[in-house]
N, C-alpha and C positions, 0 to 999 in steps of 0.2 A: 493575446500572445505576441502579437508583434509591437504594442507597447512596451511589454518584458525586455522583448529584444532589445529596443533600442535604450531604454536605460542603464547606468550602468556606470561603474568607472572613467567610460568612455559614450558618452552620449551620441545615438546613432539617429540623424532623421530619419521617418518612416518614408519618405521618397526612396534614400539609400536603399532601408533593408529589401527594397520593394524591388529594386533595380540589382539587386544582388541574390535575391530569391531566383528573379526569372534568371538571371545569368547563369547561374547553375543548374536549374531545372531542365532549361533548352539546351543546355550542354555548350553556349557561349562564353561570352568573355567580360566582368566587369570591368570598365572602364576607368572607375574613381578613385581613390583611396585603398591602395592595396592594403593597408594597416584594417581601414574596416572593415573589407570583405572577408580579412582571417577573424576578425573577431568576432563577426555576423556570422559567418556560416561554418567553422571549425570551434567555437564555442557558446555563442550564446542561443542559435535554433537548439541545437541539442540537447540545453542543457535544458529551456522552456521543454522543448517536447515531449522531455524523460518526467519533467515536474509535470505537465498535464496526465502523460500516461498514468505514473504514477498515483495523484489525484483520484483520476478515473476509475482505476481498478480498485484500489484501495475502498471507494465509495460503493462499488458494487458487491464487491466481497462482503462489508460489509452489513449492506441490507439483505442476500441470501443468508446470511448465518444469524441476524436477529429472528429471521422468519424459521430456521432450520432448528435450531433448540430452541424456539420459542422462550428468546431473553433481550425485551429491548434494552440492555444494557452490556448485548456480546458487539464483540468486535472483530475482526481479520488474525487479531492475534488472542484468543479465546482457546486457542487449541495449541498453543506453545509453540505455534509457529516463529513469533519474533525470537522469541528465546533460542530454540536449535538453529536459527540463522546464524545468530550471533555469537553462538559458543564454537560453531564451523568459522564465520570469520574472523574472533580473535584468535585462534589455536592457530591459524595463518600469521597473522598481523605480531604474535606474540614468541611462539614455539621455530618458526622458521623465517628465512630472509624474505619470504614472498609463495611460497609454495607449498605446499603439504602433499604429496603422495601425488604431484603432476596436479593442486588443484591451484589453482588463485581464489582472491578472496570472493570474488562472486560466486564461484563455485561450489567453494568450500561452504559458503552462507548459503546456496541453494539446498547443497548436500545433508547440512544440519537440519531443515527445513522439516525437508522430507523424512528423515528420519526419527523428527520428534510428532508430525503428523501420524506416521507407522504406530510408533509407539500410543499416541492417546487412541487411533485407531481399535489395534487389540484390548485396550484397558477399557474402551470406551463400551462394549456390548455387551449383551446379557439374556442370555440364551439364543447366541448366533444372531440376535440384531443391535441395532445400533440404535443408544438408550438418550436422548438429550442432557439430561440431567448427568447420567454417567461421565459423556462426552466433556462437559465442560470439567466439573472436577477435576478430569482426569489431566486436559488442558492443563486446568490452574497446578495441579501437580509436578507435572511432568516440565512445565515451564519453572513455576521453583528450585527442579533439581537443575536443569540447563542453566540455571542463573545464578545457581550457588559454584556451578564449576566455570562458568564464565568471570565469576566476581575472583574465585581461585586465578585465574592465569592475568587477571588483572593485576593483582597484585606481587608476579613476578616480573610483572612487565617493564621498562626503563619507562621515565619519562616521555619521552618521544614516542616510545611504542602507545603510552596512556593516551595520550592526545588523539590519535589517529584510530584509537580502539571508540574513546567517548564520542568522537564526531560521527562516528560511522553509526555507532547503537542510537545516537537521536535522528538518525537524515539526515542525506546531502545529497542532491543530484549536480553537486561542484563539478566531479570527476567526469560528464556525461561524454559519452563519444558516440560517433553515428553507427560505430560498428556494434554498440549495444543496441541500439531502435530498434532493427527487425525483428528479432525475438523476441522484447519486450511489447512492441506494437502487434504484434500475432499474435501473441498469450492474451493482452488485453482486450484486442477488438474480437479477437475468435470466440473468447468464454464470456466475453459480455456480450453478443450475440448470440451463443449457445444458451446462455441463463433467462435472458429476457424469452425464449423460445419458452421456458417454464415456467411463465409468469403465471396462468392460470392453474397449475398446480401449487405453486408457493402460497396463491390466492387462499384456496383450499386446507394449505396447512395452517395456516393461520386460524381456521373452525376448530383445531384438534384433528389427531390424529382418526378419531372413530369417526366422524364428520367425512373427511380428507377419505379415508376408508369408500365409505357409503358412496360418493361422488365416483368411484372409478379409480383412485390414485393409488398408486403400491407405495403408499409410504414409505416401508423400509429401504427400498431400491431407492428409490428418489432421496431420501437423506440421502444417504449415503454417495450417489452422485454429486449432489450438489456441494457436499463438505469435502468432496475428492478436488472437484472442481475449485473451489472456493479455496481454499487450500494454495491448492499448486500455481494459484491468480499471486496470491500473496506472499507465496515461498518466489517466486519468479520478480517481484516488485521488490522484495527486500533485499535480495542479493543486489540488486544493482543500486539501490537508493538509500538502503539502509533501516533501521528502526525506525519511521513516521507513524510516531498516536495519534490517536483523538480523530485523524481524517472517517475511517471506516467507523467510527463511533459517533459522529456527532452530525458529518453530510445527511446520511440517511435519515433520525431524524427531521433537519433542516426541510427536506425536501418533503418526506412527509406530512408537515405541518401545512405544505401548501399547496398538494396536491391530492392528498388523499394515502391511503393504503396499499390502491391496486398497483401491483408489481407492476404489471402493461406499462404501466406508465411511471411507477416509480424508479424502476431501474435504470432506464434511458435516462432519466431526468438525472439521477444519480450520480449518473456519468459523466455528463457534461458537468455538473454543479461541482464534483470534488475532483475536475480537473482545474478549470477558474478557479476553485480555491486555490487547491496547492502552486498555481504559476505564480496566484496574487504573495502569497508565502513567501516563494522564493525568492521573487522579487523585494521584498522587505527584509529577507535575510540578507542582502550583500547590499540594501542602500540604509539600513538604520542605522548602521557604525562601521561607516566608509573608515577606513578600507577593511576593516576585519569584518569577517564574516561568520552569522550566526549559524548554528545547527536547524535543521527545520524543523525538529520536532519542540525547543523549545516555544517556538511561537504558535507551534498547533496546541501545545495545552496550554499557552497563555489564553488563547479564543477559545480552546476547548472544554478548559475547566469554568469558565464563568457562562460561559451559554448551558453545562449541565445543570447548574446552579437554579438558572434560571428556568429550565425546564424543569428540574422537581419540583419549583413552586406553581408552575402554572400547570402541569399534569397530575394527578391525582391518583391515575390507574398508576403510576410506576411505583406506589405507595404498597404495591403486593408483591414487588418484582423482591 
């Protein structure tokens, strides 16, 4: 992270950013470069920090929801969540100057979130519980139709409006400000601390449901927590960062490959693993074609789709999935 930092349009020594951390930390005064210390600590902590959190959550969300519908090939956005993000923040970015009904676009892309979650929720159960298989369908559905009216306002949108629509649906933590961190660093470390607490139930589900059963676990309560939880990780990450693929889809495995299955240990590791990814991302996004800068989601399916690739030839169980 403090490498991040310091590269950049404007090359910062790690001496600097080090002597510009503390100064602001202790509530002193840096001494140097007043030009670096606005670019050190009014944009580029912030924007690494939002790209780890980011990272972070995304990778946990994740692996709770390949374990929760029991599909290694779900992701964070499996339940339409990226989709009612996005159709909340372009109905902003498109329909008004900045606002919809008192919301902005983070809001408005939370807003969407949750309401496409709501919606696979009800569609998702069957007979009063909550069905895995139901669940995704229902996802994939429900995110079709958010995408057929977000592709609609697309195409009343100007020019300028387009730009600012397409950069947002692939990721950018460009925008990051520190009055976004607290509630994005609460949501993250709070339900990734909450989740890892369920590691030996997730364990569990993984045997199957009648298995999971037998051991003590209320399965139906427990999905359903967890996809509550899981959920509102990844409705909270998108409003502010935008559409980012492949992270929730491909960390997890990664990490599995090198530690095993057990949650205990795969979730933490998770965390840390598709936070270091997405800073390394970001940072490749604004030094590969100085000065213009890339969307992050196209460089996560650039990595994303060739490591799939490469995982269906070397795994053989995802030949039933």
């Amino acid at each position: 992270m403090m490498v991040a930092v310091g590269i950049g349009a404007v090359n910062v020594p790690l001496g600097d950013i080090w002597h510009i951390v503390v100064a602001h930390l202790g509530g002193g005064t840096y001494t140097g470069d007043p030009v670096q210390d606005q670019i050190v600590w009014n944009f580029r902590i912030p924007r690494v920090v939002l790209a780890a959190l980011a990272g972070g959550g995304l990778a946990v969300a994740g692996v709770v929801l390949q374990a929760v519908v029991a599909n290694p090939l779900a992701d964070p956005y499996v339940l339409g969540v990226s989709s009612g993000a996005s159709l909340g923040a372009v109905l902003v970015m498109t329909l008004t100057t900045g606002a919809l009904g008192g919301l902005g676009v983070s809001s408005a892309a939370f807003a969407g979130a949750v309401a496409a979650v709501a919606l696979v929720f009800l569609l998702g159960q069957r007979g009063g519980r909550l069905a895995p298989t139901r669940l995704v369908l229902s996802g994939v559905a429900i995110g079709y139709l958010f995408l057929a009216a977000t592709s609609y306002l697309q195409l009343r949108a100007t020019p300028n409006e387009l730009r600012s629509v397409m950069f947002w649906m692939l990721g950018s933590v460009a925008g990051a400000q520190w009055s976004q961190l607290p509630l994005v660093s609460g949501a993250v470390l709070g339900t990734t601390v909450v989740l890892a607490l369920y590691g030996r139930q997730l364990n569990a589900l993984l045997a199957g449901d009648e298995s999971a059963t037998a051991l003590g676990v209320e399965v139906h309560r427990l999905r359903a927590a967890l996809l509550v939880l899981s959920s509102l990780l990844t409705g909270t990450i998108i409003a502010v960062a935008g559409g980012i693929g492949f992270v929730g889809l491909m960390i997890p495995h990664l990490v599995r490959l090198a530690v095993g299955a057990d949650h205990r240990r795969l979730l933490p590791l998770a965390a840390v693993t598709g936070a270091i990814y997405l800073v390394v991302v970001d940072l490749l996004s604004r030094t590969l074609d100085r000065p213009n800068e890339l969307p992050l989601g196209i460089l996560t399916a650039l990595f994303g789709a060739p490591f799939f690739l490469w995982l269906l030839r070397r795994n053989k169980s995802l030949d039933s999935v």
